[in-house]
N, C-alpha and C positions, 0 to 999 in steps of 0.2 A: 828399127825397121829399115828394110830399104828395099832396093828398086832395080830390076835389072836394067844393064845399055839399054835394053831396045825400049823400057819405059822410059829411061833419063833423055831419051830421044824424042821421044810422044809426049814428055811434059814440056819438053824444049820447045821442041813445036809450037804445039798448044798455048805459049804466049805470046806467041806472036799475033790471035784471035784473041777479040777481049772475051768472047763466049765459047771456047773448044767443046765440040759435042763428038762423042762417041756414034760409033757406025748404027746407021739406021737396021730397023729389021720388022719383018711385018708383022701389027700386032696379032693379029689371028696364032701365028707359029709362033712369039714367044711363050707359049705355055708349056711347047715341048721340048725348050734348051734347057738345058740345067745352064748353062751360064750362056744368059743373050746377051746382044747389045742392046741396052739396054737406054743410048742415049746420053747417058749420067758421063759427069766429069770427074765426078769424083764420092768415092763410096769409102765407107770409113766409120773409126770410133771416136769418142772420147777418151783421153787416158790420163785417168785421174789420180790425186795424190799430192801434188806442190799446194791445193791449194786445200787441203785438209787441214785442221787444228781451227783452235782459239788461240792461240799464242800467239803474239806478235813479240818481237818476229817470230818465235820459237823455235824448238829444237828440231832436226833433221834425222830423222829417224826415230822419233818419241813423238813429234805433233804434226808430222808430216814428212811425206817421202816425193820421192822423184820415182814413173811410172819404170817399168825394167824394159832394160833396151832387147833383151833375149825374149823376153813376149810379146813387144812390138812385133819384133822380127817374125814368129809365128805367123803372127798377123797380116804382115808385110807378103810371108812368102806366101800365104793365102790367096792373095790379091786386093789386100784391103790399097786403097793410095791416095788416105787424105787421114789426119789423125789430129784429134782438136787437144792443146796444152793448157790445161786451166792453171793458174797463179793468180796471186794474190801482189793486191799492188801494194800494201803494205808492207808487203815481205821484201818485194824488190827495189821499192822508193822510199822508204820507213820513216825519212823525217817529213817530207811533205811530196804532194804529187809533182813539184817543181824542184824536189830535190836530188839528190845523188845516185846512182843505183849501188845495191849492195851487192858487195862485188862476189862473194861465195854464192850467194842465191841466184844472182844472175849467172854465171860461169854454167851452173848445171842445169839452166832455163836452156842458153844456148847448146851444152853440152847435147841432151835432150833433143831440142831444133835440131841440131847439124846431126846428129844419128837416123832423123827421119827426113830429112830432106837429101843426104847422103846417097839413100835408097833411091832417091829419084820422085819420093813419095813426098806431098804437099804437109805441111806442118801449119794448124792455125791456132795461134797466141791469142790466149783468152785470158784477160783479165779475170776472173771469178768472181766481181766484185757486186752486182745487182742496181751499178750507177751509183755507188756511193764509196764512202773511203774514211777509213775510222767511223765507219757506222753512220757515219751522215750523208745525205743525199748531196752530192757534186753538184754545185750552183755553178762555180767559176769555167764556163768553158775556155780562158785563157789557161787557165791551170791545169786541166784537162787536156787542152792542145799540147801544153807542153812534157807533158809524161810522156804524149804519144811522140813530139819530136827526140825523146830522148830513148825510146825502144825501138820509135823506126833507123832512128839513127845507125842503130846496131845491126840492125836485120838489111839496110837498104841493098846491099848487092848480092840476096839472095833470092832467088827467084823464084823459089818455094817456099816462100814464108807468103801465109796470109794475115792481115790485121785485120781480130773482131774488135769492133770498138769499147764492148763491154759485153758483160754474160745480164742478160735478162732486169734492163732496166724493169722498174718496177713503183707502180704509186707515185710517180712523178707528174707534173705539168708538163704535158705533150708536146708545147713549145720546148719545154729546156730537154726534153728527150732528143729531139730535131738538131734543135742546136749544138749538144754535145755530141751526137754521131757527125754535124758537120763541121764542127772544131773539128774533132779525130781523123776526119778525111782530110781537110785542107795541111793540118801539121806534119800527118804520114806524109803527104806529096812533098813538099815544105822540104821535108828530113832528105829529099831524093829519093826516097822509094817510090818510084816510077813507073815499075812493072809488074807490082804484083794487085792480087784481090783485096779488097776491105769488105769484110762482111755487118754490114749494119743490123744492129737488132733492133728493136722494137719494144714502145710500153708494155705494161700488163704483161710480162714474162714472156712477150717477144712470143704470143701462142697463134699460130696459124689460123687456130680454128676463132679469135675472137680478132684478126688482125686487121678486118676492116670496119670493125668496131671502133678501137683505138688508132690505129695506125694510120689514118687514110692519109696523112700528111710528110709520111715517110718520101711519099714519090719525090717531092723537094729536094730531095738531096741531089748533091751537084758532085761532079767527078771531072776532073779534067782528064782523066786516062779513060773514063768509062767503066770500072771496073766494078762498081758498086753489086755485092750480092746482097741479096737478104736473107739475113736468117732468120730463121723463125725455128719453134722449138715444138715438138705434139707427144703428146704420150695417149693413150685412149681408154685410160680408167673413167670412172664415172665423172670425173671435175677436169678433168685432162690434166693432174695432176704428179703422176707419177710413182703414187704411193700405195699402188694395190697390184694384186696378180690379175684383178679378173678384167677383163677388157666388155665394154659396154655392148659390144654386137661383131657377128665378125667381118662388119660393114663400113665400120666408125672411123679407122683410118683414113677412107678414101672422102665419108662423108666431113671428115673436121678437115682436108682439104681444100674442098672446092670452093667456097669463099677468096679462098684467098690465092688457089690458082686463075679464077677470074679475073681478081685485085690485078694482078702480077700481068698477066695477058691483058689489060685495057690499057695499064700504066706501061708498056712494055720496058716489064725488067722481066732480072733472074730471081730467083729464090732458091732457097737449101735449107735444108730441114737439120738444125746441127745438134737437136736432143730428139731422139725416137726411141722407143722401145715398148715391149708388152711382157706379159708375163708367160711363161712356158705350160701352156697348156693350148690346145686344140682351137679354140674362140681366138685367143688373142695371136697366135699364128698365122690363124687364114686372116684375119685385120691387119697384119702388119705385109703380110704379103700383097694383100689389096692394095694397102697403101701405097708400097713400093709401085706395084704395075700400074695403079692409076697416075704414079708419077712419071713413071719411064712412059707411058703415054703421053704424056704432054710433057715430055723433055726440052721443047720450045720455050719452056721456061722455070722450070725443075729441073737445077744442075747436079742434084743427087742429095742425101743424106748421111749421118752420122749416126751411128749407135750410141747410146749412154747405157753404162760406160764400161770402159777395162780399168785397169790399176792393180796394183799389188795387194791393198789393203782393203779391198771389196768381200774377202770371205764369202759367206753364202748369200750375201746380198740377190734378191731374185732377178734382177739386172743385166748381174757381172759376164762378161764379155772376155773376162780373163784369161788365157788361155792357161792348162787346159782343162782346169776343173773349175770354172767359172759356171754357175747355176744354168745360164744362157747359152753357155758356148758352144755346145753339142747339138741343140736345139734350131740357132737362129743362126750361126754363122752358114750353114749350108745354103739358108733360105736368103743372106745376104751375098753369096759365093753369085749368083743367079745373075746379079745384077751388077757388080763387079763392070769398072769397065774395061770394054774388050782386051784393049792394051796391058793391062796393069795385071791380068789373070795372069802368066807367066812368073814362076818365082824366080827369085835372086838365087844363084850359084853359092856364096859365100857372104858370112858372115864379118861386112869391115873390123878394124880394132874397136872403131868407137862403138862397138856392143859389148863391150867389156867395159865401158865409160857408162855402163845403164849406173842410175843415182848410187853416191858413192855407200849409202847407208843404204837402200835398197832392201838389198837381199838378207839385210842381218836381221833387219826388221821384219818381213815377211817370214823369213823363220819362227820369229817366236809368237807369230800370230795364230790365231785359232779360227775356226769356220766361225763364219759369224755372218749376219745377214744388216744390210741396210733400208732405209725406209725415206723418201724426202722427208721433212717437216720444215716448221719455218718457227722463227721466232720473231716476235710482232713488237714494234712499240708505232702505236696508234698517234699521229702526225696531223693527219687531216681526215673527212670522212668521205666515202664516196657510196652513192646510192642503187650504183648501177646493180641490177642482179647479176651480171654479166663478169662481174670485178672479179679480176684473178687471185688467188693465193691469198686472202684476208683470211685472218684466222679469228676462231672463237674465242681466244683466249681475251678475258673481258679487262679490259685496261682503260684508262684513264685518259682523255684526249689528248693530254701534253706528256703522256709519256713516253718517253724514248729512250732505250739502251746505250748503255755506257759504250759497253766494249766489245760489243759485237758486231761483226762486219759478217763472217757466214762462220755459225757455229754447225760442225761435222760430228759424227761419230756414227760408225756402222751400228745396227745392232744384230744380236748374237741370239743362234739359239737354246746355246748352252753358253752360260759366262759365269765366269769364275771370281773375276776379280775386279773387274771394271764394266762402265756403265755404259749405254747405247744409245741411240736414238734412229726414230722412226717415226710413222705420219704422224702429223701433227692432227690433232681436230678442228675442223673448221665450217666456215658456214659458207656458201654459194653468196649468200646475200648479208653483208655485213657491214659495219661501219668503220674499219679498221683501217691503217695502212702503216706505211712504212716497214713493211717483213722485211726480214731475210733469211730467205731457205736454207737449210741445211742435209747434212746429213752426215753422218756417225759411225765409223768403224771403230772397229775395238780390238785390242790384241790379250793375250792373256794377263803381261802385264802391264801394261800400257793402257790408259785411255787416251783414245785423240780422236778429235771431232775433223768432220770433213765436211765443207762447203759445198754443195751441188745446185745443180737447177732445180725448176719446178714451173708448172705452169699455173697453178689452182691448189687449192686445199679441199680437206676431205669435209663430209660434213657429219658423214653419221657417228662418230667417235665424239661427235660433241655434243649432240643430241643425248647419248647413252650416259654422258659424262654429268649431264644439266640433272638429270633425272634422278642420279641418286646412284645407276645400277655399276654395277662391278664394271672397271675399267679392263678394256680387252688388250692381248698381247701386243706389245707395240704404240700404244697411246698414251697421250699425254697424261699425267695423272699430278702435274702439280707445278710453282713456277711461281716465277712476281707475279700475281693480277690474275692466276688463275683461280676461278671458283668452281669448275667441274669436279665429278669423280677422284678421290685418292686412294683407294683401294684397289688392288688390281685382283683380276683374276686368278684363282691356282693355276700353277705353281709360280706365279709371276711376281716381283717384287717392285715399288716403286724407285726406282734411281734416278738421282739427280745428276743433267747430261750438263745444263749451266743455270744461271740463275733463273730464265726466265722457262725452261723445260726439264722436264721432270718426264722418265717415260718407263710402262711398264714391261719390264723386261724378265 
């Protein structure tokens, strides 16, 4: 992706303000621009791929890819001008979070960065990790701090790199959540990155809609520069999970919200919404466009959003964002064009070299991939218990109190609606009120010959697949049907069969 002068100028700008807002316009008339200003600093995707697979480290191009810099660009000349890089800090740090980086995986992390900040357009570094590392919940915030001294290290005299501290801590004690977003900020400063954003997430998958529930202690966080945003994450299915088409009302957007635009307005910060998306049908449209305008309405403290997500290996994932036959993209990218801000709506003339530096396996991979569709799901090993009915992303899968996964840190894989050869993954079943934790979400692209799992967000789990599954009755397309510890449904529905995606999910595809 990238960014014409007259944006590379308006991002210049813009940091010189620890909060750059886009040109005001009167709400009454934004309904008759196709593209207002809308307030926002920055409007954007995710673009997913580095942090897909189970393998550690794994293969490049077989368990995971680097997003393509030519469909960035699409994106870019669109007017998108913020785009979120998930990775995997096992990939990048492989012997411990205080250890070395790896020099090929990092090379095309940066490769990546500098192709979209090049543009003029903001790049923000996401670990994918859900607050843990080799599967275990990160106790050490010295250790923690020191990953981040050695990634800010590298990014420090780039001005469009933003540091997220981690993608959707989750099941943790709220203190060590606090603690490890402000390890992360003091070590970025630390490192000399001095001028750019750090975007803190938050417990409970970092969900808007439950974040004064969990979160109310984030306001603590200290910034010697100022720059602290929040992220938070909202999808508007029934659990705010991410793992369904149909969106709850087409009101739900703006209403999982407001909670936490108040939060945000009493504590006066910013916030960003850096996983959004709905399913492409007429309900979940008008909800996510509510959302958008109830946020460009109070851009006082909503610096914009992100779509989840693009990537190469999304197939027909209901999601994808991909250009140009991404399920979404004909859909929502118009409804997202609206809101764009002002500056950054102008495309780039030419294509730099480094769009030719898109991941060097990329495109070989993406060839011999077939349509395929993706689902969140998580996989659980049960830690401690929580009682809250409120609890994000616990799942039904019934496990053992001391148990916990070897080797998973986020197990991926799209799934497909025709597959040939390899196996998928998609919602997981879960229950709103459960006594579970320790997940980690994933999700699942598939190629025809290739399986490989992909790590995603999430905010919540589904419930009704687990109910259906307790019960005895045929497991439906896309659900769990089997795994360590599971006792639901094995049987799936015609024509669907159950495959095994890793030890602990089984899903029918």
């Amino acid at each position: 992706m990238r960014l014409s002068n007259l944006i590379l100028a308006a991002s210049a700008a813009g940091l010189a303000s620890a909060y750059p807002r886009g040109r005001d316009v009167i709400p009454s008339k934004r309904s008759a621009l196709k593209k207002r200003s809308s307030g926002f600093t920055w409007v954007g995707c995710n673009e997913s791929g580095a942090e897909f697979g189970t393998a550690i480290p794994g293969a490049l191009g077989t368990d995971y890819t680097w997003p393509t810099t030519a469909n960035i660009q699409v994106l870019r000349d669109a007017g998108m001008n913020i785009f979120r890089v998930p990775f995997l800090m096992e990939r990048l740090v492989p012997d411990s979070m205080t250890g070395s980086l790896a020099t090929t995986y990092f090379d095309d992390l940066k490769t990546t960065v500098e192709f979209i900040t090049n543009s003029g357009a903001y790049a923000v570094l996401d670990p994918h990790n859900y607050g843990r590392y080799n599967g275990d919940i990160i106790t050490s915030t010295s250790d923690f701090g020191t990953f981040w001294t050695t990634v800010a290290t590298e990014f420090a005299s780039n001005n469009l790199v933003i540091f997220d501290t981690n993608n959707e801590y989750h099941d943790m004690d709220q203190s060590l959540v606090l603690e490890l977003n402000q390890a992360a900020i003091d070590a970025i400063r630390a490192a000399g990155a001095t001028t750019q954003y750090i975007f803190a997430e938050g417990n409970a998958y970092t969900g808007a809609w439950s974040w004064t529930t969990y979160n109310d202690n984030m306001s603590n966080l200290t910034d010697t520069e100022d720059k602290i945003i929040y992220e938070m994450h909202q999808y508007l299915d029934s659990d705010s999970s991410g793992t369904s088409e149909t969106c709850v009302s087409s009101t739900i957007g703006q209403e999982r919200l407001e909670s936490a635009t108040q939060w945000l307005k009493d504590n006066n910060k910013k916030g960003f919404i850096g996983e959004f998306a709905g399913g492409v049908n007429s309900v979940c449209e008008t909800a996510v466009e509510g959302m958008l305008s109830y946020m460009s309405e109070n851009n006082d403290v909503w610096m914009g959003a992100e779509w989840w997500s693009a990537g190469p290996w999304w197939g027909t994932y209901m999601y994808s964002l991909e250009p140009t036959d991404g399920p979404a993209y004909s859909t929502y990218l118009p409804i997202l064009e609206k809101y764009f801000v002002s500056s950054s709506t102008s495309t780039s003339t030419s294509s730099s070299s480094s769009s030719s530096s898109s991941s060097s396996s990329s495109s070989s991979t993406t060839s011999t991939s077939t349509t395929t569709s993706a689902s969140k799901t998580t996989v659980v090993a049960v830690a401690e218990t929580t009682t809250s009915s409120a609890a994000e992303k616990t799942t039904s899968v019934a496990a053992e109190p001391t148990t916990t996964p070897n080797s998973q840190v986020e197990v991926p894989s799209p799934s497909a609606d025709s597959v040939t050869t390899s196996s998928t993954a998609v919602p997981v079943a879960t229950s709103e009120t459960t006594t579970s934790v320790v997940s980690i979400s994933v999700y699942v692209p598939q190629a025809t010959s290739t399986t490989f799992a992909i790590a995603t967000s999430s905010t919540q789990s589904s419930s009704t697949a687990a109910s259906a599954s307790a019960t005895g009755e045929l497991v439906a397309h896309y659900y769990q049907c089997g795994g360590i510890n599971w006792t639901g449904g094995t049987v799936c529905e015609a024509p669907y069969i159950c495959k095994d995606q890793n030890p602990y999910y089984y899903q029918c595809v």
